[in-house]
Backbone as a ProteinNet text record, in pm:
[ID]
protein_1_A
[PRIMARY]
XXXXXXXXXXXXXXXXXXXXXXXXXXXXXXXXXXXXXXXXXXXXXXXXXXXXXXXXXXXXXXXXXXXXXXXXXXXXXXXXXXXXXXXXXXXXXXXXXXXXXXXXXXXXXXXXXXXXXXXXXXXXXXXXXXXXXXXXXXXXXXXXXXXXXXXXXXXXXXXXXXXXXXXXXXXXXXXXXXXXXXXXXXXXXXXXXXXXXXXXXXXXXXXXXXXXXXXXXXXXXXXXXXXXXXXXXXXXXXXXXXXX
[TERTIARY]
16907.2	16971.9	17079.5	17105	17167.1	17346.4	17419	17562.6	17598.3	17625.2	17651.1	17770.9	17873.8	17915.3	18020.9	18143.7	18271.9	18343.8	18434.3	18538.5	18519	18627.4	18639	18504.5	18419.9	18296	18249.3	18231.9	18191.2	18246.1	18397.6	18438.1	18440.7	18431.2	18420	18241.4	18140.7	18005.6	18032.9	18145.1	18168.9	18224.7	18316	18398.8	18298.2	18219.8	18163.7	18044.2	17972.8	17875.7	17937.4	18058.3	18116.4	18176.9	18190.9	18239	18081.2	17953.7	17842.2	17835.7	17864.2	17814.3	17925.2	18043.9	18132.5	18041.9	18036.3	18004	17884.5	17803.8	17704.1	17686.9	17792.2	17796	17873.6	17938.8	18014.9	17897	17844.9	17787.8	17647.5	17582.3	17424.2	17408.2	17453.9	17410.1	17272.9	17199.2	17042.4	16960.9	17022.2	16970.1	17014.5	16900	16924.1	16961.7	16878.8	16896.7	17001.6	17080.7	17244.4	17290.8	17278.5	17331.8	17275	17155.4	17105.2	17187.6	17184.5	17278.9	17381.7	17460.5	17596.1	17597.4	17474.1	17499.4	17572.4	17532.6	17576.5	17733.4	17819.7	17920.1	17984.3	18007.1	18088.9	18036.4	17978.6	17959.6	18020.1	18000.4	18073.8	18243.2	18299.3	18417	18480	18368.7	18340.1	18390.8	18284.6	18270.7	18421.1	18450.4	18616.3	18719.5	18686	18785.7	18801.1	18688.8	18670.4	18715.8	18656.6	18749.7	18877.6	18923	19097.3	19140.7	19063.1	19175.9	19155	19033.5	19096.4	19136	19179.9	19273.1	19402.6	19439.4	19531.8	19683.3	19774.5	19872.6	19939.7	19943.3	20006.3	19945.4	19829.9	19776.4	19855.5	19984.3	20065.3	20067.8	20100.1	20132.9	20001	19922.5	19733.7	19724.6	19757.7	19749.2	19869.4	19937.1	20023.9	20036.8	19944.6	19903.3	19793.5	19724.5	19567.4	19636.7	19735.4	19805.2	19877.7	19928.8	20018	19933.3	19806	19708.2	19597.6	19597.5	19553	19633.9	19727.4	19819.9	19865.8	19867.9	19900.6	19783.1	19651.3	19526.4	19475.5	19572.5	19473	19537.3	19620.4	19651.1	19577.8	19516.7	19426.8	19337.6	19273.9	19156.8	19222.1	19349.2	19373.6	19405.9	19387.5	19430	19293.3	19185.7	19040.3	18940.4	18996.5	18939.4	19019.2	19174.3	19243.4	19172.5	19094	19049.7	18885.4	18838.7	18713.9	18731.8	18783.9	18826.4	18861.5	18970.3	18986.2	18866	18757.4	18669.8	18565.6	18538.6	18411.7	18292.6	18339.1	18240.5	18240.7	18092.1	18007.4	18015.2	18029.3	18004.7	18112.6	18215	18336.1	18420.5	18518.9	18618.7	18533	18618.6	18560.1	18540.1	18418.4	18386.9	18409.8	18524	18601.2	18748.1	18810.6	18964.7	19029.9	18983.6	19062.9	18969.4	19065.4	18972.6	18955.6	18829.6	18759.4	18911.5	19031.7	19166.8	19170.1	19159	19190.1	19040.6	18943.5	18831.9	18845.9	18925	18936.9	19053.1	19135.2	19270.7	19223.4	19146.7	19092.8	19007.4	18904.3	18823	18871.2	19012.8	19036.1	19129.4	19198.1	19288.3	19167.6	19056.3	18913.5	18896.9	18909.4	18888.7	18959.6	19107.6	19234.7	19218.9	19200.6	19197.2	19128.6	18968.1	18874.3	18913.6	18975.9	19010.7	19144.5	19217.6	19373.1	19314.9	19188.1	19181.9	19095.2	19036.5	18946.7	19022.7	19131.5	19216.5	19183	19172.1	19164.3	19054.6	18956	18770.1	18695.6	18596.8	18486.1	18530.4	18528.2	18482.9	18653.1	18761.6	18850	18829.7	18793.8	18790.1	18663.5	18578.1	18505.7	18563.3	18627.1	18690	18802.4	18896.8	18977.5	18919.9	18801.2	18760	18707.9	18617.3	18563.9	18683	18763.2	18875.1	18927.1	18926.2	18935.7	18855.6	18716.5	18614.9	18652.8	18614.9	18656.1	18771.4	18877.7	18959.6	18923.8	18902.9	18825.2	18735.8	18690.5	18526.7	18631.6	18737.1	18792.9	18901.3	18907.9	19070.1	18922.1	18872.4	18736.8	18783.8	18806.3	18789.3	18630.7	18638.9	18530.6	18418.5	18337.6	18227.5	18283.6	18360.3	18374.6	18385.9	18346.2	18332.5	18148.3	18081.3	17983.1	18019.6	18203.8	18185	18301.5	18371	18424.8	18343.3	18224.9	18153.1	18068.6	18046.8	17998.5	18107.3	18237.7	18346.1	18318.8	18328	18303.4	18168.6	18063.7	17908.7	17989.7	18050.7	18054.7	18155	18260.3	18321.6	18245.4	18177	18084.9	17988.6	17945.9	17832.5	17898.1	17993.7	18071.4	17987.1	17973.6	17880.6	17741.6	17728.2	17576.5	17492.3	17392.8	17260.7	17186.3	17164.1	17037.4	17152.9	17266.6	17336.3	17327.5	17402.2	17422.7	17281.1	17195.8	17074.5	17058.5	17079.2	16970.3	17082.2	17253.5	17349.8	17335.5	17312.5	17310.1	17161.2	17088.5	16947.3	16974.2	17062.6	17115.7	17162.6	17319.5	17416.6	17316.2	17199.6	17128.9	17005.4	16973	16906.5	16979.9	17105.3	17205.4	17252.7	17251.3	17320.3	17207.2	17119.6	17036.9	16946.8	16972.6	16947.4	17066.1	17139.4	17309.3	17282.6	17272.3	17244.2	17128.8	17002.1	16873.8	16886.5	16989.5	16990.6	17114.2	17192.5	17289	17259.8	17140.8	17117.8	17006.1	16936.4	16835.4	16920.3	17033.4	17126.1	17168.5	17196.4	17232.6	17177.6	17043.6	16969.2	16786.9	16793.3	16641.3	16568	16589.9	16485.5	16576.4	16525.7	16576.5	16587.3	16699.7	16680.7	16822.2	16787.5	16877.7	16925.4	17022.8	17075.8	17163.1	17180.9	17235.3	17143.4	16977.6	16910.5	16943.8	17013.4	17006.7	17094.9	17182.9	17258.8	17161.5	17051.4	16986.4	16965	16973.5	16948.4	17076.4	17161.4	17319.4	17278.2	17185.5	17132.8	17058.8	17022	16995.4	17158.9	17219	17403	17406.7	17291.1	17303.2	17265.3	17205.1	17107.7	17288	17372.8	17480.2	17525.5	17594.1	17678.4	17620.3	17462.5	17425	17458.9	17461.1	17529.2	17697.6	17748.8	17892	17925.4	17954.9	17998.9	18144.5	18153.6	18336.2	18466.8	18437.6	18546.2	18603.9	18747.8	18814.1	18765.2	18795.9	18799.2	18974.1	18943.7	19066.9	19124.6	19253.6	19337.1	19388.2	19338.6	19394.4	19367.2	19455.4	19405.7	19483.4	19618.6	19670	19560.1	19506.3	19406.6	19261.8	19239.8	19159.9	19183.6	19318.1	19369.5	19372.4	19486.5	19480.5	19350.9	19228.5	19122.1	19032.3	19096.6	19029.1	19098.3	19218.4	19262.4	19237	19303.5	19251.5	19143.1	18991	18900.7	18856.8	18911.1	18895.5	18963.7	19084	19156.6	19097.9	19020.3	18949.1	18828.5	18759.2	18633.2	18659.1	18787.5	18811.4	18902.1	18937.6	19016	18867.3	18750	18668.2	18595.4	18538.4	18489.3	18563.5	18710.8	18759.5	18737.6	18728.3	18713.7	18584.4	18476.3	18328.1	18359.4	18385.1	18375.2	18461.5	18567.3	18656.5	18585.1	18446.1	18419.7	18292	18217	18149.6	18208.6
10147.4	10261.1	10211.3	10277.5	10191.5	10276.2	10190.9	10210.4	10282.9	10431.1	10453.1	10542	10556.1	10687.6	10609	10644.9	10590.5	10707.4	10691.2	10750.6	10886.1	10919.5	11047.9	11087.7	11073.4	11146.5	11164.4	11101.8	11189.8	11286.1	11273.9	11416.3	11530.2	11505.6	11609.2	11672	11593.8	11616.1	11689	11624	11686.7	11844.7	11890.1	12037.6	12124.7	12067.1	12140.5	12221.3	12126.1	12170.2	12258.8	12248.1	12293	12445.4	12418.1	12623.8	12677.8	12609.5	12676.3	12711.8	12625.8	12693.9	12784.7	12823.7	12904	13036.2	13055.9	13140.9	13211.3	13100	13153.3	13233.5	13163.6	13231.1	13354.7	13420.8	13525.9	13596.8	13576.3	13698.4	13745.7	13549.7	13506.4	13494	13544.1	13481.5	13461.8	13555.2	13573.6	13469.2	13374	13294.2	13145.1	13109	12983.8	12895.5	12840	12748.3	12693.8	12832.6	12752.4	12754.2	12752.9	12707.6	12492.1	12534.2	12384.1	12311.8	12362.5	12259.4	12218.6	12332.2	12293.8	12185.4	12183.1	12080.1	11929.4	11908.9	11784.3	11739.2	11862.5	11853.1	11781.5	11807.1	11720.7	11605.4	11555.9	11402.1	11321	11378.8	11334	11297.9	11434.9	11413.9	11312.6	11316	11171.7	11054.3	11016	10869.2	10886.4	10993.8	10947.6	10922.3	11011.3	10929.7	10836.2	10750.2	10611.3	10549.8	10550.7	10468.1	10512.2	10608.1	10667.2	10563	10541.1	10472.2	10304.8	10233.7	10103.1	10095.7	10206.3	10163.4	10242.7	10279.7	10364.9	10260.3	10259.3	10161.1	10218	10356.8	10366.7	10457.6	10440.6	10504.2	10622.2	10564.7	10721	10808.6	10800.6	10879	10992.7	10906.1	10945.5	11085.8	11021.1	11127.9	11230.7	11194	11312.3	11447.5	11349	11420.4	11522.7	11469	11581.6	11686.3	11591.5	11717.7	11813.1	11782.8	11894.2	12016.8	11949.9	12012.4	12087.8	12077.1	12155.3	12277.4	12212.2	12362.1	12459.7	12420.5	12504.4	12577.4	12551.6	12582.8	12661.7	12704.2	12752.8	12933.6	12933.5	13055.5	13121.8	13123.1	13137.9	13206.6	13113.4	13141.5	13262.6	13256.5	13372	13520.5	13514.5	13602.3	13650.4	13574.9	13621.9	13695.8	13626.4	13645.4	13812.3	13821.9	13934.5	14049.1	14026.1	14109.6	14188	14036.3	14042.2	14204.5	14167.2	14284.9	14393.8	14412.2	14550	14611.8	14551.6	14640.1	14583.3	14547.5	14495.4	14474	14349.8	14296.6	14134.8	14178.2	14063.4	13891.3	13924.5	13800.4	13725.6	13805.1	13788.4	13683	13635.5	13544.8	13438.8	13331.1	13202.2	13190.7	13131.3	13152.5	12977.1	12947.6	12866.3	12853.3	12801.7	12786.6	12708.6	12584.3	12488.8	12492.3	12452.6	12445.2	12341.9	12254.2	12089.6	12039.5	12058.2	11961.6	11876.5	11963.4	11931.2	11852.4	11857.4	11777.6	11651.6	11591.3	11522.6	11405.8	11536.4	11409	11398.2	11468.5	11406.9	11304.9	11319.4	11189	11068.1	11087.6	10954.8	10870.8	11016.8	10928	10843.8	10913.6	10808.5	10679.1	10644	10564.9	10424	10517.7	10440.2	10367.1	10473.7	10396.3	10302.9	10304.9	10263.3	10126.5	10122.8	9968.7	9889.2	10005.8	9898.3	9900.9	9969.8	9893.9	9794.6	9689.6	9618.7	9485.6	9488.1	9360.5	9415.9	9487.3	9501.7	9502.8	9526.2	9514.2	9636.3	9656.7	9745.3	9849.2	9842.6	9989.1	10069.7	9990.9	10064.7	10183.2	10063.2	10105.3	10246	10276.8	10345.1	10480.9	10434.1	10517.2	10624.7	10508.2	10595.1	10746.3	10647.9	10739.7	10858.9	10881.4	10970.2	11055.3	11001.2	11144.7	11184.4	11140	11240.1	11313.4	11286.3	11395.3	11466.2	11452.9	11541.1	11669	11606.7	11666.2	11829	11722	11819.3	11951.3	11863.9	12005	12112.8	12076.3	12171.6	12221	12199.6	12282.8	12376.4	12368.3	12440.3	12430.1	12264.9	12224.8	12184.4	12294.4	12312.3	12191.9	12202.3	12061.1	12006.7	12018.9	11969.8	11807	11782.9	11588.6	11595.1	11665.7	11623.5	11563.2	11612.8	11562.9	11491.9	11451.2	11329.3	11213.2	11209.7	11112.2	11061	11200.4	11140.5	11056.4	11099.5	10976.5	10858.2	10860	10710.9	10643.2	10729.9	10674.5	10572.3	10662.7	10588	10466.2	10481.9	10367.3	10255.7	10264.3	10175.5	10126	10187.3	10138.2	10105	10099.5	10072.4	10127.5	9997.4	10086.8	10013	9952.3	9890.5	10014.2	10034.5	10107.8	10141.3	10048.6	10046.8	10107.4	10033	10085.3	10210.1	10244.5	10383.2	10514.5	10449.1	10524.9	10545.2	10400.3	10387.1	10492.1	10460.7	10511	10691.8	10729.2	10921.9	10903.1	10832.3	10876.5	10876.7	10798.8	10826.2	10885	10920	11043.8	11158.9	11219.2	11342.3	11389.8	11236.5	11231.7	11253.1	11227.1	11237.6	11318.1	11379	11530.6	11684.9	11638.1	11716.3	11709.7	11650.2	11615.2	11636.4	11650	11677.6	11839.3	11878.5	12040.4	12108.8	12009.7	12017.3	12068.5	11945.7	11972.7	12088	12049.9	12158.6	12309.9	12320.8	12470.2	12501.6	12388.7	12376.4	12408.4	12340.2	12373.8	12501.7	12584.2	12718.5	12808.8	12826.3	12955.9	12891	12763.9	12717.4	12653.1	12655.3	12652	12515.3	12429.4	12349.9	12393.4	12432.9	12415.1	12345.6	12382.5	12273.8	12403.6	12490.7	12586.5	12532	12437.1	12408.1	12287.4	12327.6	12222	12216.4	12290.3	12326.4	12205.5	12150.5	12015.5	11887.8	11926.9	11731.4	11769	11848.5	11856.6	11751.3	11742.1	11687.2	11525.4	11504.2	11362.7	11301.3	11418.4	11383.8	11292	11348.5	11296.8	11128.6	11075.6	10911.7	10855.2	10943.8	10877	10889	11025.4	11028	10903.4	10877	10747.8	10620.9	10640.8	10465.1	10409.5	10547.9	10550.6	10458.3	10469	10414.2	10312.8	10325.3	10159.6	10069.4	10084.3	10069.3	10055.7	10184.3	10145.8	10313.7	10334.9	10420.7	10546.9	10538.4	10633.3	10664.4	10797.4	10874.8	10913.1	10904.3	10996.8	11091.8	11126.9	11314.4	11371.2	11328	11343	11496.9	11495.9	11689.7	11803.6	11750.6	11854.1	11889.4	11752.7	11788.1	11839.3	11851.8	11904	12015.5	12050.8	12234.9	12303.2	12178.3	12291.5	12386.2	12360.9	12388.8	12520.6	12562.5	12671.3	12753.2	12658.4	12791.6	12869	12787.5	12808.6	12903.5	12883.2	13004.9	13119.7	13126.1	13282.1	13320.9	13267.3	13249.5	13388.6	13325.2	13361.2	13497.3	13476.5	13649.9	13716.4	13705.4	13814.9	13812.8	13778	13857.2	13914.1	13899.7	13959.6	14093	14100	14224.7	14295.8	14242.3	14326.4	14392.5	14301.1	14356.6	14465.2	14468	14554.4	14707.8	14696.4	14788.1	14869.6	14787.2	14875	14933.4	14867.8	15011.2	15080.8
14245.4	14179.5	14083.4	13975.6	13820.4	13866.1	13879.2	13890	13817	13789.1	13643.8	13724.3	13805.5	13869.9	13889.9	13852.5	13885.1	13992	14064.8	14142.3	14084.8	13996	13913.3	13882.1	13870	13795.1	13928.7	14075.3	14191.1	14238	14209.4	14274.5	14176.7	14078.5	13951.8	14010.6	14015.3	14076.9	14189	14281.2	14446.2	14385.8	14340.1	14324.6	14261.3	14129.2	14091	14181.6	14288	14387.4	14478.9	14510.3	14607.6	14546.4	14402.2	14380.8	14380.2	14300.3	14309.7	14480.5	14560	14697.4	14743.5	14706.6	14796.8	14699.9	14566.2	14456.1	14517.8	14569.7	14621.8	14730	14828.3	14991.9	14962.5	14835.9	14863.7	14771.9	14640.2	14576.9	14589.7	14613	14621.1	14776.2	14850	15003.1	15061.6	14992.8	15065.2	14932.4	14881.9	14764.2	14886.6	14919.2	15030.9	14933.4	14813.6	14726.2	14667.8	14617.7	14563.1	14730.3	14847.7	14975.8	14962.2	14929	14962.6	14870.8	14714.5	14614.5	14726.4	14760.2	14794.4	14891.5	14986.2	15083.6	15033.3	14926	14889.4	14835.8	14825.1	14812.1	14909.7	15051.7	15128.9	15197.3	15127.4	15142.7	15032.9	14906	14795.2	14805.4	14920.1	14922.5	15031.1	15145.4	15249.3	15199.2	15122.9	15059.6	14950.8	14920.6	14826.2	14925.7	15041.2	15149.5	15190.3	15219.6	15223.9	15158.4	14991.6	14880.1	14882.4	14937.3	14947.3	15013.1	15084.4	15254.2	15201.1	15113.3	15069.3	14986.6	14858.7	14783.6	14768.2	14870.7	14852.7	14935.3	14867.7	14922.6	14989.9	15072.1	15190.3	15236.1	15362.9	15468.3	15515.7	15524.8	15587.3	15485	15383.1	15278.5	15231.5	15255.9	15207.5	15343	15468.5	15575.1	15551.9	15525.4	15526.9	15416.4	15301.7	15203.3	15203.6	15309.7	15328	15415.8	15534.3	15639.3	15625.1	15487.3	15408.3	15338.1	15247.1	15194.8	15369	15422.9	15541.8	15563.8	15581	15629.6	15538.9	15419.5	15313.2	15256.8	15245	15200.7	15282.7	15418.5	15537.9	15492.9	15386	15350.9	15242	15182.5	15121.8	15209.9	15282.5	15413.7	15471.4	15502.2	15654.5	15517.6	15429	15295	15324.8	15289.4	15288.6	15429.2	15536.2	15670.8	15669.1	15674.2	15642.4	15571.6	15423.2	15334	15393	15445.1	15511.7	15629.8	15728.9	15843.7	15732.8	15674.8	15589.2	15546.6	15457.9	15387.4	15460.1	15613.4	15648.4	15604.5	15517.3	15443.9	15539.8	15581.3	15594.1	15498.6	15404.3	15321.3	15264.6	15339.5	15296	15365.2	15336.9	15466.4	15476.6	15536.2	15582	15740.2	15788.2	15935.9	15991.3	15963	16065	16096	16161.4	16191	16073.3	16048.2	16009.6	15875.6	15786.3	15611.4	15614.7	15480.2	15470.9	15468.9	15424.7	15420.5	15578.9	15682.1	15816.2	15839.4	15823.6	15849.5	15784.2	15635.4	15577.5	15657.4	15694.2	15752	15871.7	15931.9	16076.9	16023.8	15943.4	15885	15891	15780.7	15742.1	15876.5	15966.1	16054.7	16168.5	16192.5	16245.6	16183.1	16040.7	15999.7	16005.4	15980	16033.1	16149.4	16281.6	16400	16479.4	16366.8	16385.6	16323.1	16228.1	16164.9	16235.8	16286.1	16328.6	16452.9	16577.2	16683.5	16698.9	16600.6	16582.8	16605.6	16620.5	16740.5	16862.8	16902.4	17107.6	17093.1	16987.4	17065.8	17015.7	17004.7	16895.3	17002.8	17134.7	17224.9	17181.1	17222.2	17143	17073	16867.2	16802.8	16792.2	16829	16871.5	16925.6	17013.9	17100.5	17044.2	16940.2	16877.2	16777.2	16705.6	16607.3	16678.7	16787.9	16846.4	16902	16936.8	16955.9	16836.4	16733.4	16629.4	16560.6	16644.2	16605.5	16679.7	16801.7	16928.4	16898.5	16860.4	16788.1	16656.1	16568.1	16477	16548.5	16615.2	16731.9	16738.2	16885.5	16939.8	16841	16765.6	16673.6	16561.2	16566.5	16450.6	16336.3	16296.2	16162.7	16086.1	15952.9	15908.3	15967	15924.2	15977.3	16100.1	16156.5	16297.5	16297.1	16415.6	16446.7	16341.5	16336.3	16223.6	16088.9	16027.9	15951.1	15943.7	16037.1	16122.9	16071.8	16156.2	16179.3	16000.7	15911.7	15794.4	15695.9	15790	15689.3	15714.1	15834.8	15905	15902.6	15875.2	15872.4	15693.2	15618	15476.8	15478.8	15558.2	15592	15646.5	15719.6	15831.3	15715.6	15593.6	15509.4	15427.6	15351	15229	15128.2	15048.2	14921	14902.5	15015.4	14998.2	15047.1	14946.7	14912.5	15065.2	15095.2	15232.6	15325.3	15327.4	15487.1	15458.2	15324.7	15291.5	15369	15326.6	15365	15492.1	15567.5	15720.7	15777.6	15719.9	15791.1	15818.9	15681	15652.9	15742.1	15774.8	15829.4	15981.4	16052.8	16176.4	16248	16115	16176.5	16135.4	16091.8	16079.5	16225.2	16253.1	16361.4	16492.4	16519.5	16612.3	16622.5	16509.6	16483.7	16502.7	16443.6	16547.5	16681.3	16727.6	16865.1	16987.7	16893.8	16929	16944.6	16844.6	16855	16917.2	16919.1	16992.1	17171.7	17170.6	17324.2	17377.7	17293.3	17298.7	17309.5	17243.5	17251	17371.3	17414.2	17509	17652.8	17691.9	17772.3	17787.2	17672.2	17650.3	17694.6	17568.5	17577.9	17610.9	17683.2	17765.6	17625.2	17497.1	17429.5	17300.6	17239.8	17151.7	17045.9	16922.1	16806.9	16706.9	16588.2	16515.4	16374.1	16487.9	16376.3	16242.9	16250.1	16099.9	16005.3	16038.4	15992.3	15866.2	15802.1	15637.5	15561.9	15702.7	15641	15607.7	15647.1	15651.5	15484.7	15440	15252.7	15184.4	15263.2	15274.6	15234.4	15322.9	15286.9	15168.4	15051.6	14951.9	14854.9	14931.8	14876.8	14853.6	14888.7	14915.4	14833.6	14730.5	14565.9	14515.7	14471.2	14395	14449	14541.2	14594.8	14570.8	14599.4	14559.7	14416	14347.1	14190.2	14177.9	14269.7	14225.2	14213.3	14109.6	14025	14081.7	14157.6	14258.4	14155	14067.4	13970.8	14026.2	14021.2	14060.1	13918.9	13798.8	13694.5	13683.8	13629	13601.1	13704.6	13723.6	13861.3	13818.5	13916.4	13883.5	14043.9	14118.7	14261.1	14292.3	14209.6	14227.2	14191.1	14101.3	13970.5	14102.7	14202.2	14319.3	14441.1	14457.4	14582.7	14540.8	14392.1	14377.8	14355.3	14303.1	14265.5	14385.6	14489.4	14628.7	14644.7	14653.4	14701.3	14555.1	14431.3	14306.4	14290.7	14337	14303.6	14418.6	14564.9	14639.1	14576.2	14586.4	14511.9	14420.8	14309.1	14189.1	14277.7	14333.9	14380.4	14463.2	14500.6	14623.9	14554.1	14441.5	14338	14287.6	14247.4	14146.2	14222.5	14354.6	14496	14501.6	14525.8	14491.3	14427.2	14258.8	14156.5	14190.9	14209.4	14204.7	14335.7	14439.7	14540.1	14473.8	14422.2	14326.5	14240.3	14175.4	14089.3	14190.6	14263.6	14308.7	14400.7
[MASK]
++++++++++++++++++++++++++++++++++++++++++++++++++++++++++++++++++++++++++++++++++++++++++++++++++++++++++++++++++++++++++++++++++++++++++++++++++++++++++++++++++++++++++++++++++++++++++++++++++++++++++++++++++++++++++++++++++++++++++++++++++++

């Protein structure tokens, strides 16, 4: 695959997929397709976490930066979930606790712990990262430890091509088998209610693309475009509901 994708030009690829899929889940919902585009958005933003955490010259600063962007972005959400209940609209509001900010700093603090416990021994390091999926599960940050684990599948592969692949072909197999049995336990019968993510794994052609060159920074212009582009989307949701 021909390197042509620097830093900045994936996450510019990552936001843009990611307003087609919110755009979609509020106006297009019964349109599966702009759902499938979107799958590929948060992997894009995965793998920038990764390159966040080796070139970023202070780890704390990087976490405290997503932890700030979590808690502040989660107003927006409780604005919309709020609007949702008022005019009981279905398609409305976001259906988790924690917004992608809190899945991100749980990501990257996995990544963290996964690298500073690699003096005491792999099971450690292992160990650390999985409680910050764990984490993620029970607080109902968006994607959960599923997308915990796709930070760390990109950490664990860097930017070689094949890992990249065998890696997204593992965590999808684990992940539904994860949910396979999970639901077999439940309600007697196996299935894989969020099969719609393994489309997610087409995300590994964009990344095999990256040339390991950072691009342009503009890392504010990506943090605000997340909450603008929600308010963006539930002020014109309003309007449209206003006029009929």
């Amino acid at each position: 695959m021909k390197k042509v994708l620097n830093g900045f030009q994936l996450k510019i690829i990552a936001i843009v997929l990611m307003f087609i899929d919110h755009a979609g889940a509020l106006f297009f919902p019964n349109i599966m397709l702009i759902r499938i585009i979107g799958r590929l958005s948060f992997p894009l933003f995965a793998f920038s976490i990764t390159q966040g955490y080796l070139h970023t010259r202070s780890v704390k600063k990087y976490l405290l930066r997503l932890g700030t962007c979590a808690i502040l972005f989660q107003i927006p959400d409780w604005f919309s979930t709020i609007y949702a209940k008022l005019t009981n609209n279905q398609f409305f509001g976001v259906h988790y606790v924690l917004n992608i900010f809190a899945t991100l700093f749980f990501g990257l603090a996995a990544v963290t712990l996964f690298d500073k416990l690699k003096s005491k021994g792999l099971l450690w390091s292992w160990l650390g990262a999985v409680a910050m999926a764990v984490l993620a599960e029970v607080t109902g940050a968006d994607y959960g430890a599923y997308g915990v684990f796709y930070i760390l599948m990109f950490y664990l592969a860097g930017t070689d091509t094949k890992r990249i692949f065998i890696g997204i072909t593992v965590l999808h197999a684990a992940y539904g088998a994860y949910e396979a049995i999970f639901s077999l336990i439940q309600t007697g019968s196996a299935a894989f209610p969020h099969a719609i993510q393994l489309f997610s794994m087409f995300s590994a052609f964009l990344v095999s693309m990256y040339n390991n060159e950072q691009g342009r920074k503009m890392k504010f212009f990506f943090y605000a475009f997340y909450p603008g582009h929600m308010i963006l989307l539930y002020l014109i949701q309003a309007l449209v509901q206003s006029i009929k």
